[in-house]
Phi, psi and omega in degrees: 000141196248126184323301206281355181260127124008106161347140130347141171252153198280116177260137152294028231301143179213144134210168195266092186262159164012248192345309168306325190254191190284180175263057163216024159095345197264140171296145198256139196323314185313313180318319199278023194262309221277343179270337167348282185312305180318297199287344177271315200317282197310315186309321194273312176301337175286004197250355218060022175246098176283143188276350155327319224263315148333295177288315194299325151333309196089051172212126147238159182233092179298139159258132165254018152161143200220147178220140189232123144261107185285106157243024169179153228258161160257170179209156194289133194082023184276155106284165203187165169227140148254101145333098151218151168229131185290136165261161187294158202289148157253077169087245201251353187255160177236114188243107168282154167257167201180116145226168216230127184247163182250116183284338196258196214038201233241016185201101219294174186221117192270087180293346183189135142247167206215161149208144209225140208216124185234149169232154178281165186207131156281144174267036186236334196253315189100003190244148148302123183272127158311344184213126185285139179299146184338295180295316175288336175288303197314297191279333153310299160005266174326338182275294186312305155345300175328097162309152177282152194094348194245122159289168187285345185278357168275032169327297220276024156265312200271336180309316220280340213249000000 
């Protein structure tokens, strides 16, 4: 594993109901914080770290700062794949990427891209951990690990190998 190089990236399956948008049918800015979450959620599960298992932990990983550029709008019943990838760890921080691709015509279309800058917080003090707990090192590892062309759920294929 080379430190300095960018995950792989984890694809996301999204699609756009009701519920996501304005009353003009357009997705509303918030739905893209949440499928954000939703695509880290699934990648760390995809490694074997459920964020349940986390918080059982006493660990959580709050976001402390998100940058979004919305560059062409979904609209209701567009699919789509969200794109992220774990960048090498900075210090205390953890910074995922995010692009948001569009599946239908003939050419995908690049609706948002993003960054999410996450930290460990112990839930019990509310303080930032200086050392990500084992299991959570462990399953960034596995993330990082990951060859470009290999989605992260085929990890525990490129481990075995």
């Amino acid at each position: 594993m080379t430190p300095y190089l960018p995950a792989a990236w984890f694809s996301y399956p999204i699609e756009v109901f009701p519920h996501d948008t304005d009353y003009a049918g357009i997705v509303w800015h918030g739905s893209y914080v949440r499928w954000m979450e939703e695509a880290r959620v699934a990648c760390l599960s995809g490694v074997g770290m459920a964020f349940s298992e986390l918080v059982a932990l006493g660990c959580d990983l709050p976001v402390v700062d998100i940058s979004i550029r919305y560059r062409r709008s979904l609209k209701m019943g567009d699919r789509g794949q969200l794109k992220t990838r774990l960048l090498p760890q900075k210090g205390v921080r953890l910074l995922w990427n995010y692009e948001l691709w569009s599946d239908s015509g003939e050419k995908p279309v690049l609706h948002l891209t993003a960054q999410v800058t996450l930290v460990a917080v112990n839930m019990s003090t509310g303080k930032i951990v200086r050392r990500f707990p084992d299991e959570l090192l462990d399953a960034l590892g596995r993330i990082m690990e990951v060859p470009a062309g290999a989605g992260v759920a085929d990890a525990a294929v490129v481990q075995g190998d």
